[in-house]
C-alpha positions as CSV (number, residue, x, y, z in Angstrom):
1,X,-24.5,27.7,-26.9
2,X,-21.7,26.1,-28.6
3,X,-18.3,27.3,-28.8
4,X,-16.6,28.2,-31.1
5,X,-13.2,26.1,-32.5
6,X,-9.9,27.1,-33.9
7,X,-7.8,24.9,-36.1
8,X,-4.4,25.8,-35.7
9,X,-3.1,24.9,-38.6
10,X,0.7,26.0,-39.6
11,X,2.5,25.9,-43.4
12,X,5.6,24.0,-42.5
13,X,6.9,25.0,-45.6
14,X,6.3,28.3,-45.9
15,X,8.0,28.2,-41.9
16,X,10.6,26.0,-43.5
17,X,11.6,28.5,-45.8
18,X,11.5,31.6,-43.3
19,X,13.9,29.2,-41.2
20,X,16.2,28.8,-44.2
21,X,16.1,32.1,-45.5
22,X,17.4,33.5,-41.5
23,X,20.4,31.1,-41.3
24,X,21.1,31.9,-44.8
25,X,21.1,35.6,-44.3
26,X,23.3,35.3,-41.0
27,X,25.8,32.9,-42.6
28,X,25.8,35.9,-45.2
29,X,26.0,38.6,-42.7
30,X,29.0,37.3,-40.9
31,X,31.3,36.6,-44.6
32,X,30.6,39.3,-46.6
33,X,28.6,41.8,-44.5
34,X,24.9,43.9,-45.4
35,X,26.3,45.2,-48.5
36,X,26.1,42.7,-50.8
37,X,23.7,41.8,-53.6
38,X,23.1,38.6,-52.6
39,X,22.5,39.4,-49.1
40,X,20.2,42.4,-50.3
41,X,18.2,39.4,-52.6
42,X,18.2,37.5,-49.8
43,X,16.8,40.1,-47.2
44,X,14.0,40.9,-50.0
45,X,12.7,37.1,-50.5
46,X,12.6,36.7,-46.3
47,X,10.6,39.8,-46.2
48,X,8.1,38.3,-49.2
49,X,8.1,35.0,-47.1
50,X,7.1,36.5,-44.1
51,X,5.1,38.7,-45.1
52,X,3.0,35.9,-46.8
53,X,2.8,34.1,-43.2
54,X,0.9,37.1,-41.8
55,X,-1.8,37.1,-44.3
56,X,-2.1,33.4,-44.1
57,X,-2.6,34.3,-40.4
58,X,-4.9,37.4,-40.8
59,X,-6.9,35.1,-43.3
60,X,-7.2,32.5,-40.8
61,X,-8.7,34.9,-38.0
62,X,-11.8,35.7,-40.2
């Protein structure tokens, strides 16, 4: 019986971009505060990113 193998395989840019978006949104955070538009854009474009990391994830456990 063979076993089975898992690639780990990881989209740097995608990871690159979550990375980005964090420092970006903490930088943010500590000038202007949670209020701000930008910050608000921000916080909505990290969420998009990560959320596209955990189906890349999902779709890599089936």
């Amino acid at each position: 019986m063979e076993a089975e193998k898992f690639i780990h395989v990881e989209n740097t840019n995608l990871l690159m971009d979550i990375i980005n978006l964090k420092i970006k949104l903490g930088e943010l955070y500590n000038q202007t505060g949670p209020s701000t538009s930008e910050y608000v854009s921000l916080s909505i474009q990290l969420a998009k990113r990560m959320n596209e990391y955990f189906d890349e994830k999902v779709a890599q456990l089936n």
